[in-house]
C-alpha positions as CSV (number, residue, x, y, z in Angstrom):
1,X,60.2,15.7,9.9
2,X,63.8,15.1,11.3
3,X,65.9,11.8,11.2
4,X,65.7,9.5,13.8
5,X,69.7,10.3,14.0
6,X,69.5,13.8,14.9
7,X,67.2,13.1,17.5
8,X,68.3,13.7,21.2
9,X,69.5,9.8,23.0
10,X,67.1,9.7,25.7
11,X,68.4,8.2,28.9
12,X,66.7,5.2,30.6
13,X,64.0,5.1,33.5
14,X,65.0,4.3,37.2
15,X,63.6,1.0,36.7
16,X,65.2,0.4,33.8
17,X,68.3,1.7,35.1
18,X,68.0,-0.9,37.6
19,X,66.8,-3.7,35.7
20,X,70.2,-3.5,33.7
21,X,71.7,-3.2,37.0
22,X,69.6,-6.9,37.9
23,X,70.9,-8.2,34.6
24,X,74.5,-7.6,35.1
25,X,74.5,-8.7,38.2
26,X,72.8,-11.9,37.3
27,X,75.1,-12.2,33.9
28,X,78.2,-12.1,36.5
29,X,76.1,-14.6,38.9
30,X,76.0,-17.1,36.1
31,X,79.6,-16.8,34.6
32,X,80.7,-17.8,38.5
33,X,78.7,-21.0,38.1
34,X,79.4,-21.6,34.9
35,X,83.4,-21.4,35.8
36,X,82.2,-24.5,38.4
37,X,79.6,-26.3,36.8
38,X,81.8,-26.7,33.2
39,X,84.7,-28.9,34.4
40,X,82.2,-31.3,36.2
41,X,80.2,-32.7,34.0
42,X,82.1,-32.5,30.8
43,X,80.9,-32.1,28.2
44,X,77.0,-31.8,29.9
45,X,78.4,-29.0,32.3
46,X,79.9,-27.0,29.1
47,X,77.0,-27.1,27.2
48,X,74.9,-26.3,30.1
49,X,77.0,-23.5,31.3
50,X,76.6,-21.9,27.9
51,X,73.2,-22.4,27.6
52,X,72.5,-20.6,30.7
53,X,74.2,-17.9,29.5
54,X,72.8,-17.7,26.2
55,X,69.0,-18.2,27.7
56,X,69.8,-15.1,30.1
57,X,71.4,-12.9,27.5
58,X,68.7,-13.9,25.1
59,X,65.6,-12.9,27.8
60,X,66.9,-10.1,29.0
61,X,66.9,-8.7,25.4
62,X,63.3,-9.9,25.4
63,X,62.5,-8.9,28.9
64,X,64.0,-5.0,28.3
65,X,62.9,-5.1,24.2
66,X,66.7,-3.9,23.5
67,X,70.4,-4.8,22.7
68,X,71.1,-3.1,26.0
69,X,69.3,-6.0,28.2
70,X,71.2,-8.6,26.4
71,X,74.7,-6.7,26.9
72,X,74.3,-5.8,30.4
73,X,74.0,-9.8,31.3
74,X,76.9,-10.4,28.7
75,X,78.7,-7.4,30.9
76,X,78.3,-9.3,33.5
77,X,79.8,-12.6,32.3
78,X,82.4,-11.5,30.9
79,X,83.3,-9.4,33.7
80,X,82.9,-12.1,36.6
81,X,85.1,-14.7,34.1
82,X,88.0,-12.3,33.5
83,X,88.2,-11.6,37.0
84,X,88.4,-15.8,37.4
85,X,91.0,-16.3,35.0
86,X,93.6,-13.8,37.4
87,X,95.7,-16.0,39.5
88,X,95.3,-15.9,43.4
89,X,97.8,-15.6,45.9
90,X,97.8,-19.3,46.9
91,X,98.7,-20.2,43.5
92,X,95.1,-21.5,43.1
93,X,93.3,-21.6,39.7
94,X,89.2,-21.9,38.9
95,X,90.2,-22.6,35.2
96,X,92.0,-25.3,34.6
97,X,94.5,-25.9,31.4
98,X,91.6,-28.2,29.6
99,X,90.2,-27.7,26.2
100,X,86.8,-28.0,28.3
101,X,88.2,-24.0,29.8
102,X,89.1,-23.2,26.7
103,X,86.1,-23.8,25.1
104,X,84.3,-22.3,27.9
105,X,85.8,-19.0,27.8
106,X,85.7,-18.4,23.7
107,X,82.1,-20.1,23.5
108,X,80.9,-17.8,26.5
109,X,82.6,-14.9,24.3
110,X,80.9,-16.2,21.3
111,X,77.2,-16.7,23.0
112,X,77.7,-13.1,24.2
113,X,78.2,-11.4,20.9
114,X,75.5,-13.7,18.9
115,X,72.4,-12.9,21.5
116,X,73.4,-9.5,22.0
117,X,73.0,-9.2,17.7
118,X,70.1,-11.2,17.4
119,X,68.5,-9.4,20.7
120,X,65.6,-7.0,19.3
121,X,66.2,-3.6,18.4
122,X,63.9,-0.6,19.5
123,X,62.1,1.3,16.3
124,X,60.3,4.0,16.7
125,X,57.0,3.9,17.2
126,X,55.8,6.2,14.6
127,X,54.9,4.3,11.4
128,X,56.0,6.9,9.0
129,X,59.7,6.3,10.4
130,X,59.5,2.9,11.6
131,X,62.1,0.7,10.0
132,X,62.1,-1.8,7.5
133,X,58.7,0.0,6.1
């Protein structure tokens, strides 16, 4: 019987391949409409800007049954905000100098890390090495 550790990583399906692919996309959809909707309605917009996020990093963890489905939409967040924060030529700004941005950016941040922890972990299926047993 050999440790789980020693064990080969095995590399995802095509579907699931894409799927993360769907999630990140999605993660970076949301983070672009979160940047908009948050300094409307505040402090509605904030919360529901975050909630979006956390209800898409937390079923995408459900959806794939990993961490990996709740990173990729985080990815994807974070990724499409950080590109937001860069100044444009035109001197133009999406986030403002509010506490409302502020909040948006280190809360998003925050949501990220706590669903991607709390998404569920894959065990082995075997119950002589399953975990927690």
């Amino acid at each position: 019987m050999s440790s789980m550790l020693a064990q080969p990583l095995k590399r995802p399906s095509g579907l699931r391949a894409v799927a993360y692919v769907g999630l990140f996309v999605l993660g970076a959809v949301v983070g672009v409409v979160g940047a908009l909707v948050q300094p409307a309605w505040f402090p509605g917009g904030l919360l529901l800007a975050l909630a979006g996020e956390a209800g898409l990093c937390l079923g995408g963890g459900l959806a794939a049954g990993s961490r990996a489905g709740a990173v990729a939409p985080a990815g994807g967040w974070m990724v499409a905000v950080i590109l937001l924060t860069a100044s444009r030529p035109e001197g133009d700004f999406v986030f403002g100098t509010s506490a409302a941005s502020y909040l948006f950016l280190l809360g998003g941040m925050a949501v990220a890390v706590i669903c991607a922890t709390l998404a569920p972990a894959r065990q082995p299926s075997d119950d002589r090495v399953r975990l927690g047993k």
